[in-house]
C-alpha positions in Angstrom: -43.9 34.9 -38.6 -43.4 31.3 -39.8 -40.1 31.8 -41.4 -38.7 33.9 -38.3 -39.6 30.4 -36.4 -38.1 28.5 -38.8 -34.8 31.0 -39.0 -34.0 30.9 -35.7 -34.5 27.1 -34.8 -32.1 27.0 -38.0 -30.0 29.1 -35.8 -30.0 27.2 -32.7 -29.4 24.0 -34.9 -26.0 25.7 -35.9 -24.9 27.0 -32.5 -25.8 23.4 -31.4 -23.2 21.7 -33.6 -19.5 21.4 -32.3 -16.8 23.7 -33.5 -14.0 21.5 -35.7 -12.4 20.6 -31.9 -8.9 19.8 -32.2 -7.7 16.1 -30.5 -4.5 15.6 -29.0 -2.5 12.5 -28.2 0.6 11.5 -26.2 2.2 8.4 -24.5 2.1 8.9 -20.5 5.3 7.8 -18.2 3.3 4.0 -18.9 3.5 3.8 -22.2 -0.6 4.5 -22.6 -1.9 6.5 -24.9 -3.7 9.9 -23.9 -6.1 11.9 -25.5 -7.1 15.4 -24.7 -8.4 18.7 -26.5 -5.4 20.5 -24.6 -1.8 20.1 -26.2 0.9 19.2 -23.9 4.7 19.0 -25.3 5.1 15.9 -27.9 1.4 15.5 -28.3 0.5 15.2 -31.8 -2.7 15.9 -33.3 -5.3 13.6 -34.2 -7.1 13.6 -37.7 -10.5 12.7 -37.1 -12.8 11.4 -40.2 -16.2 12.8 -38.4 -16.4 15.7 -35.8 -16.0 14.5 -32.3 -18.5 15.2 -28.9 -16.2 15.1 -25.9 -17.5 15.7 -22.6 -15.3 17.6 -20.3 -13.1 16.1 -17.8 -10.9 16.7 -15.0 -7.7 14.8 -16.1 -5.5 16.6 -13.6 -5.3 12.6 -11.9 -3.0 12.1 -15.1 -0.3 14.2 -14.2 3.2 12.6 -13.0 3.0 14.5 -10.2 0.1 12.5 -8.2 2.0 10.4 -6.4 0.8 7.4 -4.1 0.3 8.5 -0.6 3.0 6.4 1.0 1.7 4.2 4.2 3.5 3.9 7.5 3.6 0.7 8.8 4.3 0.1 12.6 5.3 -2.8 14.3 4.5 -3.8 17.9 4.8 -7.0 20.3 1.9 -7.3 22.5 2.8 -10.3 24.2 4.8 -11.3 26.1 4.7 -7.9 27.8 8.3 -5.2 28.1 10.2 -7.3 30.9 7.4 -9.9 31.7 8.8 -13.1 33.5 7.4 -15.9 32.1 7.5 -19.4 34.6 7.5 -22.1 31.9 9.3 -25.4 32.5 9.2 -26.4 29.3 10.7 -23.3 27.5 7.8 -22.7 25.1 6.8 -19.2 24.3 4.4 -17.6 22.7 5.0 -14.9 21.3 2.3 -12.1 19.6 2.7 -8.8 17.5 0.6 -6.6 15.9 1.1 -4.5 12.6 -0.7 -1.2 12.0 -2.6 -0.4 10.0 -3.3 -4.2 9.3 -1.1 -5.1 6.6 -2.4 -6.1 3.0 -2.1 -9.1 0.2 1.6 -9.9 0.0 2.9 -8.3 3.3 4.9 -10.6 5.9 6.1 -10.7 9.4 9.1 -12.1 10.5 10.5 -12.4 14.4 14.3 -12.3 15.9 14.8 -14.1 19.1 18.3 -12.5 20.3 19.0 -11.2 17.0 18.2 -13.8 14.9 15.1 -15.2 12.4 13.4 -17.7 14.5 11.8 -19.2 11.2 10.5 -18.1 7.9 8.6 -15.1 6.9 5.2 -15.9 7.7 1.1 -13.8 7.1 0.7 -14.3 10.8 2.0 -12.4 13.9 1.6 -15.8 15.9 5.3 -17.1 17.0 5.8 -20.2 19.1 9.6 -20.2 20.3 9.9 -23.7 22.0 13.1 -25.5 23.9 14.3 -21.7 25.4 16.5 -21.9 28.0 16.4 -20.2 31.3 17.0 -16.3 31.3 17.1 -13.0 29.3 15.6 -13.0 25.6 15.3 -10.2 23.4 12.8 -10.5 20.5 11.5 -8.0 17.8 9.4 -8.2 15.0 9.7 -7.0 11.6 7.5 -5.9 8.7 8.6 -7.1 4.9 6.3 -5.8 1.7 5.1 -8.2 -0.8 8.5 -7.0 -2.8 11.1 -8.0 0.2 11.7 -4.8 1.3 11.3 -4.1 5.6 8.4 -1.2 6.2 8.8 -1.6 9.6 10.3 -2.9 13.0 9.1 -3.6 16.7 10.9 -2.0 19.6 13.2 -4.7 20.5 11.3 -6.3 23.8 13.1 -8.5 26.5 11.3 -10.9 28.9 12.5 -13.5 31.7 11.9 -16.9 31.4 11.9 -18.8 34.6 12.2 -22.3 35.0 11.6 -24.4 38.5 14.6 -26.6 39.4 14.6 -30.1 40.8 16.1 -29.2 44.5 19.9 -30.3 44.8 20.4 -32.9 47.0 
């Protein structure tokens, strides 16, 4: 009976130890190495000096084609409002946008009075336009990444600035 114990826990010892697994590497699209115990084309096998333990792994997130689930910026101006007439002798506006979904690190706004930049590209969609003159303005905001490129632009908006005259005499 002892030596029936002692055969099969010799057994289960051997069925215990890994088979001589074959390791695979390969350079991904990044230049980093990859290892795996499935061959892909150009992988070349690793030698190793001592057998190897490798848990298993989904690595379907290495594949080129996971791609980055591109975001879609929008671009509004919430005040002044679509056709607003704004009474302000002085001819300062303020002007405010909002960006969904909120933008991250690096992103800018910019705003167009009339077609053109009223400043530099700024983290804030907070605009003061100041010495406007009586009339029809037409302003719209855009959206720049943190590499320059526009992700997005406002609906062009147009208000009415009114300002009181002194009565002619």
């Amino acid at each position: 009976m002892k030596w029936t114990i002692k055969s099969l826990c010799f057994l289960l010892m051997l069925t215990a130890l890994p088979n001589e697994a074959k390791i695979y590497r390969w350079k991904d699209k990044n230049g980093n190495w990859v290892y795996s115990d499935t061959p892909k084309k150009g992988a070349q096998q690793v030698k190793l000096n001592k057998p190897l333990v490798m848990p298993s792994i989904n690595t379907e997130h290495l594949n080129a084609n996971n791609t980055k689930k591109t975001i879609s910026y929008q671009a509004n101006i919430t005040s002044p409002s679509h056709e607003q007439t704004i009474r302000e002798n002085t001819g300062t506006v303020y002007v405010t946008g909002q960006v969904m979904p909120s933008f991250q690190r690096g992103f800018t706004v910019q705003l167009f009075h009339n077609g053109t930049a009223t400043g530099e590209r700024q983290s804030s969609t907070s605009f003061v336009l100041k010495a406007l003159s009586r009339g029809e303005h037409k302003i719209q905001m855009a959206v720049f990444n943190p590499q320059g490129k526009k992700v997005a632009t406002s609906q062009e908006s147009i208000f009415f600035l009114h300002k009181a005259r002194v009565g002619n005499r």
